[in-house]
Jmol script that loads the backbone (N, CA, C; Angstrom):
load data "model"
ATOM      1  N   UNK A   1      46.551 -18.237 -59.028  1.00  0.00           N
ATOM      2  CA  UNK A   1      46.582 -16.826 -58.661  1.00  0.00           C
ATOM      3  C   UNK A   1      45.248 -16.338 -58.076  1.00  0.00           C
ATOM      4  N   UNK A   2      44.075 -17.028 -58.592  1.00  0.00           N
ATOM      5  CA  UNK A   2      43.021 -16.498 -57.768  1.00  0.00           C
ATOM      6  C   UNK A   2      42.847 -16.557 -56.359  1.00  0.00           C
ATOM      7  N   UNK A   3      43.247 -17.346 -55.594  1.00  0.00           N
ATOM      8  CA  UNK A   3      43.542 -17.481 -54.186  1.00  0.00           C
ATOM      9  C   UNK A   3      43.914 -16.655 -53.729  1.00  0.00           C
ATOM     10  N   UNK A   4      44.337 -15.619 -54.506  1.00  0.00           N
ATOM     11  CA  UNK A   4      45.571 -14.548 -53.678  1.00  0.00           C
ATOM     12  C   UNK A   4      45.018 -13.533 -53.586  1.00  0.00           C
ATOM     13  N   UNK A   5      43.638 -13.045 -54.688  1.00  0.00           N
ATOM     14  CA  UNK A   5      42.770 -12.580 -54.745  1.00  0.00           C
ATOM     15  C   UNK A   5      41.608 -12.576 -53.201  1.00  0.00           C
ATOM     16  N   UNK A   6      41.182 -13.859 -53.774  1.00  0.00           N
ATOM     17  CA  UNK A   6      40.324 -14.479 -52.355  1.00  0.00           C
ATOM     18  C   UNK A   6      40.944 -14.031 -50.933  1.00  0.00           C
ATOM     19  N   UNK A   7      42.185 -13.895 -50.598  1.00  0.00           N
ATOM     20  CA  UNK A   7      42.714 -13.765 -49.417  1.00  0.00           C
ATOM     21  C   UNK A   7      42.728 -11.996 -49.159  1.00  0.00           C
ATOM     22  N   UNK A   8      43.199 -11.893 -50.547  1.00  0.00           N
ATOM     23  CA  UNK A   8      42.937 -10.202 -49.884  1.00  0.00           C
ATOM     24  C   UNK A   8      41.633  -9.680 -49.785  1.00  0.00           C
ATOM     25  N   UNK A   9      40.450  -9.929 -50.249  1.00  0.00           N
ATOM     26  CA  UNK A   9      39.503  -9.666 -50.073  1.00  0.00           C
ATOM     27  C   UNK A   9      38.984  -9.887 -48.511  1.00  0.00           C
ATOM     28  N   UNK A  10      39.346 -11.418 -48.091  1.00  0.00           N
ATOM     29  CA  UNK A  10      38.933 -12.199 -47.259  1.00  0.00           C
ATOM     30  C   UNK A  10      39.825 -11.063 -45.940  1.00  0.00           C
ATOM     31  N   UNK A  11      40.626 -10.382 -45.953  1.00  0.00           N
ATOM     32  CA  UNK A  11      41.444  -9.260 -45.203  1.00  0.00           C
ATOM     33  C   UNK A  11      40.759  -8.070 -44.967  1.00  0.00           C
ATOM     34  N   UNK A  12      40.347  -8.024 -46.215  1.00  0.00           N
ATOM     35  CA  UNK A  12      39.515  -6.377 -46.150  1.00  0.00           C
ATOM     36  C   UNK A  12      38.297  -6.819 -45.293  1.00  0.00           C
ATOM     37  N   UNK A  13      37.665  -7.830 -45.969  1.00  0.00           N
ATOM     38  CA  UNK A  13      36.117  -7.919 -45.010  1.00  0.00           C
ATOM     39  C   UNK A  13      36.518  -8.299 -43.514  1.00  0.00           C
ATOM     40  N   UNK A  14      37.521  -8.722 -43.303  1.00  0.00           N
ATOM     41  CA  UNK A  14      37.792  -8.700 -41.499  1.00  0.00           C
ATOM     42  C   UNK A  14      38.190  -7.811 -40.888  1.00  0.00           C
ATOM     43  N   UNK A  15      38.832  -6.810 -41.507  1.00  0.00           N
ATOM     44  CA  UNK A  15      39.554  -5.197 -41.035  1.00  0.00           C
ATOM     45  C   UNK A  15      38.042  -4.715 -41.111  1.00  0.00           C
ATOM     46  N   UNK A  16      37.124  -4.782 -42.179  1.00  0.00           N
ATOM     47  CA  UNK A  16      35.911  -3.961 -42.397  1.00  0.00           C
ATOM     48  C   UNK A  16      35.186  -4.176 -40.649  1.00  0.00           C
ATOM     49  N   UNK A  17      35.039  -5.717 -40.466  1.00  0.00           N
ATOM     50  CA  UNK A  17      34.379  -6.246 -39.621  1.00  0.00           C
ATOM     51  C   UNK A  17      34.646  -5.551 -38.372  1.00  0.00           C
ATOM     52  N   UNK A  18      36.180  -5.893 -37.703  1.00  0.00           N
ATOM     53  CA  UNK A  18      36.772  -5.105 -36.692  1.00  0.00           C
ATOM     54  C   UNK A  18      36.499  -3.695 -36.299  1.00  0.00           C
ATOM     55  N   UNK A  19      36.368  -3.130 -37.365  1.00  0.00           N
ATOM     56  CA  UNK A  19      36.487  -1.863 -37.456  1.00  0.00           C
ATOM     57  C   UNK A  19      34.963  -1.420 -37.401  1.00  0.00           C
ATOM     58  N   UNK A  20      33.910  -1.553 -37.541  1.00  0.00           N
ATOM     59  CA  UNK A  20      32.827  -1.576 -37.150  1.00  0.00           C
ATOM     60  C   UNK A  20      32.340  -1.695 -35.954  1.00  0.00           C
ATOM     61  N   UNK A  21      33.145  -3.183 -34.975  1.00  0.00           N
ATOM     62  CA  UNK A  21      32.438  -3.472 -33.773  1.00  0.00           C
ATOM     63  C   UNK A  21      33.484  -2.354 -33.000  1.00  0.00           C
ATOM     64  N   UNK A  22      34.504  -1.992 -33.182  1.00  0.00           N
ATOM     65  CA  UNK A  22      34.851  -0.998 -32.417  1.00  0.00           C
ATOM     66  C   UNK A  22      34.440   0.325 -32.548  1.00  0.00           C
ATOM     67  N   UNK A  23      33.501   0.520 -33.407  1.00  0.00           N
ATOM     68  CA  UNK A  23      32.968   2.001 -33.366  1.00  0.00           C
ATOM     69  C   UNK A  23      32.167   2.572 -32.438  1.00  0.00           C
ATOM     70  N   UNK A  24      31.440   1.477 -31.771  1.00  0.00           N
ATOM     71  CA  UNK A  24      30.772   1.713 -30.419  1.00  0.00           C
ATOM     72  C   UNK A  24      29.415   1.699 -30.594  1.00  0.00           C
ATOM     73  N   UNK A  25      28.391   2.108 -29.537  1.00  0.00           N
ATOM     74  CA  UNK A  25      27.248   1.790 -30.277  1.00  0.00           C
ATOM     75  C   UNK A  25      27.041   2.608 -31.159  1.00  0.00           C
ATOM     76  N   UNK A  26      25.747   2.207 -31.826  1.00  0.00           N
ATOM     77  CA  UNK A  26      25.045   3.092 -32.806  1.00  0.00           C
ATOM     78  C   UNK A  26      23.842   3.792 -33.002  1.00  0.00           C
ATOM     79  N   UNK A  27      23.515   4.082 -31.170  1.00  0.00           N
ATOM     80  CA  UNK A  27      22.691   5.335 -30.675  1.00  0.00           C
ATOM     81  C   UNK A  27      23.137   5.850 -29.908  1.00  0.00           C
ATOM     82  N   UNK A  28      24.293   6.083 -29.618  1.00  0.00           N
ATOM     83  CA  UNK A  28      25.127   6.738 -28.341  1.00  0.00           C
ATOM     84  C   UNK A  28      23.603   7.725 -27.912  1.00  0.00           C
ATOM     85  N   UNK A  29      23.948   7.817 -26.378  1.00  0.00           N
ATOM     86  CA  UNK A  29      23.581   9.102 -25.926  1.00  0.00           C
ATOM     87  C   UNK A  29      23.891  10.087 -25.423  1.00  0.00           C
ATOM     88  N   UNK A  30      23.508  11.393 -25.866  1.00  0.00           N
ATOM     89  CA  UNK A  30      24.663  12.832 -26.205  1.00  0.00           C
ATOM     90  C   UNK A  30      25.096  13.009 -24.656  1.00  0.00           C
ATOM     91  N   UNK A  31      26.191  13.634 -24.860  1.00  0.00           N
ATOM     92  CA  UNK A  31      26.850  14.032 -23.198  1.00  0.00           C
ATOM     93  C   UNK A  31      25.736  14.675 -22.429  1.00  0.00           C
ATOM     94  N   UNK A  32      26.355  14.824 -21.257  1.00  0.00           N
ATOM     95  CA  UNK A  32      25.136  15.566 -20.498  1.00  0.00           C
ATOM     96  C   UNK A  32      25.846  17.506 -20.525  1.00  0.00           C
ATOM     97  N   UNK A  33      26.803  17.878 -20.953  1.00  0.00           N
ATOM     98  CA  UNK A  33      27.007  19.394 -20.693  1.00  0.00           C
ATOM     99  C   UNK A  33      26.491  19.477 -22.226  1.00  0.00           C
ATOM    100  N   UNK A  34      26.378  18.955 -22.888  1.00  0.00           N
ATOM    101  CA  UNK A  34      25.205  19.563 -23.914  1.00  0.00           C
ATOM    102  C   UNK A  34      24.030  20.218 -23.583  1.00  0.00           C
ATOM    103  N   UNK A  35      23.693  21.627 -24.227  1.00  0.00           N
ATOM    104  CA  UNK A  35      22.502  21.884 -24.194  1.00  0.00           C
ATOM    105  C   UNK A  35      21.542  21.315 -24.649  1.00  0.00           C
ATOM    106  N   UNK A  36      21.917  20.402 -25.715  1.00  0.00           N
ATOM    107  CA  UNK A  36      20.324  19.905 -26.335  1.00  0.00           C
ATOM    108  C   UNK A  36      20.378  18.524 -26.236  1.00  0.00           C
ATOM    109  N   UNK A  37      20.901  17.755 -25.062  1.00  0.00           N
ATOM    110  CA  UNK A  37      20.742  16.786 -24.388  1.00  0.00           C
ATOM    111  C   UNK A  37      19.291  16.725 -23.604  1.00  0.00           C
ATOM    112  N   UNK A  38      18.468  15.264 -24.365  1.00  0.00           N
ATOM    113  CA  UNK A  38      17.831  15.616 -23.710  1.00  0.00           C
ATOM    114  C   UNK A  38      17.447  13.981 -22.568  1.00  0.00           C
ATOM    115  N   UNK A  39      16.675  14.172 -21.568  1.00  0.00           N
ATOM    116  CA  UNK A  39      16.635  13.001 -20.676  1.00  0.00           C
ATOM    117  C   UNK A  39      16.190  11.814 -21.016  1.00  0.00           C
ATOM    118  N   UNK A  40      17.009  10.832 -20.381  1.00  0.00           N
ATOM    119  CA  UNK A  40      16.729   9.307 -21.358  1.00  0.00           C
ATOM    120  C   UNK A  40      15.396   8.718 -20.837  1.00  0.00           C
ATOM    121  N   UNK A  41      14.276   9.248 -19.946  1.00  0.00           N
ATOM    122  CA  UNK A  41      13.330   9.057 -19.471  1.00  0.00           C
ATOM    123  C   UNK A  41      11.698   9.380 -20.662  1.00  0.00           C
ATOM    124  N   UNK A  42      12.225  10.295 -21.593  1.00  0.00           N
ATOM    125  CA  UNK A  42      11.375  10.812 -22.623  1.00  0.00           C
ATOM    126  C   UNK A  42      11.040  10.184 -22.976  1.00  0.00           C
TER     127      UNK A  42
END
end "model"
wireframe off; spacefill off
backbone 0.3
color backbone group
């Protein structure tokens, strides 16, 4: 029965995984019709 254990775990940490690299990056830079956008030259 522990195997069955192992596998669902082994599910979650790959949904976890997936689901991370599709979040996009992780400094986006803010739109430009924002006011408090500011230039990526700073």
């Amino acid at each position: 029965m522990e195997h069955m254990f192992f596998l669902e775990d082994l599910r979650k940490a790959e949904n976890h995984c997936r689901n991370w690299w599709s979040q996009g990056e992780s400094n986006p830079q803010p739109f430009e019709c924002h006011s408090n956008a500011l230039p990526t030259e700073l």
